[in-house]
Every structure is written in structure tokens, then in C-alpha cells.
Backbone as CSV, one residue per row, in Angstrom:
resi,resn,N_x,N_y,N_z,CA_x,CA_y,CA_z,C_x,C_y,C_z
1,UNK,1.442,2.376,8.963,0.843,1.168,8.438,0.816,1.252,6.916
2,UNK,0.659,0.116,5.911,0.527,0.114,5.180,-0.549,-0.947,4.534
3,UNK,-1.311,-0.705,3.384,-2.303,-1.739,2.510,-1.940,-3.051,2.563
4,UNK,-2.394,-4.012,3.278,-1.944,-5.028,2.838,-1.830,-5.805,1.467
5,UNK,-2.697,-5.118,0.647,-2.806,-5.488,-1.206,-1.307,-5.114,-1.667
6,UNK,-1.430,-3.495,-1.449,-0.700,-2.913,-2.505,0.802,-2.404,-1.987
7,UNK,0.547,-2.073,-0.559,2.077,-1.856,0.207,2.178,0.136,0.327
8,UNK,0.520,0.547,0.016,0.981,1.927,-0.160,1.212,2.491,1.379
9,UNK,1.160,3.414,1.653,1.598,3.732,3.614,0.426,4.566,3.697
10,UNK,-0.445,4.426,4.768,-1.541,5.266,4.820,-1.563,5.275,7.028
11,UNK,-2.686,6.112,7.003,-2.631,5.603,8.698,-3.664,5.015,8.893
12,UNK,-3.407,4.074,10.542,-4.637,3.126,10.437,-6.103,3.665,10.217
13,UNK,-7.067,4.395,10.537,-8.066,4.555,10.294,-8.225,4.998,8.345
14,UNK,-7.404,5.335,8.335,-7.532,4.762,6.627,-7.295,4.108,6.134
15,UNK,-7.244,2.363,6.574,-7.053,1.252,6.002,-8.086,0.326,6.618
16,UNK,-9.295,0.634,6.610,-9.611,-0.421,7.450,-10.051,-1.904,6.480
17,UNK,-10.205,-2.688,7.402,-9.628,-4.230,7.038,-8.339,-4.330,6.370
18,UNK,-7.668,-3.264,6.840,-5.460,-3.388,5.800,-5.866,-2.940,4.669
19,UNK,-6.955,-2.509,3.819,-6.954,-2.305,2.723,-6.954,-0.920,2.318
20,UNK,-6.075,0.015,1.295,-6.262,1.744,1.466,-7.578,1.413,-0.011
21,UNK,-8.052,2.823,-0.325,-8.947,2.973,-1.030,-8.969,2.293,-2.121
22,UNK,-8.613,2.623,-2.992,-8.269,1.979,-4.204,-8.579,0.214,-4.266
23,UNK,-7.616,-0.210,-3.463,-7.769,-1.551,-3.353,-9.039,-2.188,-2.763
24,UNK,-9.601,-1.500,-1.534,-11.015,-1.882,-1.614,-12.581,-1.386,-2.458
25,UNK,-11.785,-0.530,-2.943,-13.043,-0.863,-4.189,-12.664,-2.165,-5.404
26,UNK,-11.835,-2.072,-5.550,-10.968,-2.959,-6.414,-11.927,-4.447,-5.884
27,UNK,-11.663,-4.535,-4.634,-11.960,-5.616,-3.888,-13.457,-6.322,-3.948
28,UNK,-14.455,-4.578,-4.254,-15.626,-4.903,-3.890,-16.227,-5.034,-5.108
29,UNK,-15.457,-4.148,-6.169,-16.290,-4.247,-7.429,-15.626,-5.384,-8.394
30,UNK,-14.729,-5.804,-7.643,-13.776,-7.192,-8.567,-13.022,-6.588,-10.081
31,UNK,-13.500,-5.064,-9.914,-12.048,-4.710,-11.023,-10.900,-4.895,-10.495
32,UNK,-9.985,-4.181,-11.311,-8.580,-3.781,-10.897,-8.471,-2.415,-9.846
33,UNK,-7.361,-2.633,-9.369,-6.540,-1.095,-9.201,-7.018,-0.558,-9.408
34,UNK,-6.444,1.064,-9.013,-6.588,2.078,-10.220,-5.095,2.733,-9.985
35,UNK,-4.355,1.626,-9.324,-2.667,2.517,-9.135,-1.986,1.037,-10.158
36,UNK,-1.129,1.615,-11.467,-0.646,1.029,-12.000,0.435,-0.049,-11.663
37,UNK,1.014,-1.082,-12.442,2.183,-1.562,-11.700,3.865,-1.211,-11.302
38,UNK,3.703,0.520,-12.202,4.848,0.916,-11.890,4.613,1.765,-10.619
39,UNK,3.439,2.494,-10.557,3.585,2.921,-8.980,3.984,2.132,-7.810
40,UNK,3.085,0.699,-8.023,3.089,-0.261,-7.108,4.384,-0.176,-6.397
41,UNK,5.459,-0.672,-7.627,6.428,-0.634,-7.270,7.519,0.367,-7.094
42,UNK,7.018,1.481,-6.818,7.962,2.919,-6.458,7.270,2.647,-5.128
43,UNK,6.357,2.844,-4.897,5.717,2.624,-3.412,5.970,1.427,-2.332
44,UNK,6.605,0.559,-3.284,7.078,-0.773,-2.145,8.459,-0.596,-2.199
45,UNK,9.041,0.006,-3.041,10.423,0.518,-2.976,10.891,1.498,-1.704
46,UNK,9.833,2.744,-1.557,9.696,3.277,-0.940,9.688,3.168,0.685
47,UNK,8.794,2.042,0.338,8.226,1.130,1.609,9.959,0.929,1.987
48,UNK,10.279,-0.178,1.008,11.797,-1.019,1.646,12.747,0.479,2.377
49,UNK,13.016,1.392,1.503,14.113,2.129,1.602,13.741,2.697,3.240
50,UNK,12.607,3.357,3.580,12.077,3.981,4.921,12.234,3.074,5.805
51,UNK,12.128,1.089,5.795,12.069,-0.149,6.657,13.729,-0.134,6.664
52,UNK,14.218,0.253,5.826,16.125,0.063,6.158,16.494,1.130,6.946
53,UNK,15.886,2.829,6.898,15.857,3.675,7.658,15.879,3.522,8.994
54,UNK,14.931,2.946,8.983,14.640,2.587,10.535,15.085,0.889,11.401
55,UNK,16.173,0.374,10.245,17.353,-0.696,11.554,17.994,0.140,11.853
56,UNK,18.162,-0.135,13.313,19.680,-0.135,14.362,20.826,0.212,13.322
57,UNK,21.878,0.366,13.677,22.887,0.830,12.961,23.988,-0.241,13.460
């Protein structure tokens, strides 16, 4: 599974309501993040490359 905010991969009992840590404090205290926007996107990159891993061939 992954955060539904941020796209990081965690397992379900560490996302609860879809959200991993970070993002629900983020959520609760109405700051930001605390994972920048270049992680973001190594981590949804990440995300894509492992989701192409796993089509059929």
C-alpha cells in the first residue's frame, strides 16, 4: 500500500486513514510535509517503476 497524500509505500497498519506519518501530522497540524518535493518525487518514481514490475509481460 501506499499514502494516499504523498505516494510513499508503507504497510497497511501504518497508514491508517491512507495517510503514512508525516502526512498526517501535516494533516492535523495544517503545516507542511516534512518529506521535500524532490523526495516526493523519487518515491512516486519508485512507486511507477515497481507498478511496471509487476504487468504481465
Amino acid at each position: 500500500m501506499e499514502c494516499t497524500d504523498c505516494g510513499r509505500p508503507g504497510r497497511p497498519e501504518a497508514l491508517p486513514d491512507g495517510l503514512c506519518r508525516p502526512c498526517r501530522a501535516a494533516h492535523s497540524s495544517g503545516g507542511q510535509p516534512s518529506a521535500g518535493p524532490t523526495e516526493i518525487a523519487a518515491v512516486k518514481a519508485h512507486m511507477a517503476n515497481l507498478r511496471d514490475l509487476l504487468k504481465p509481460v
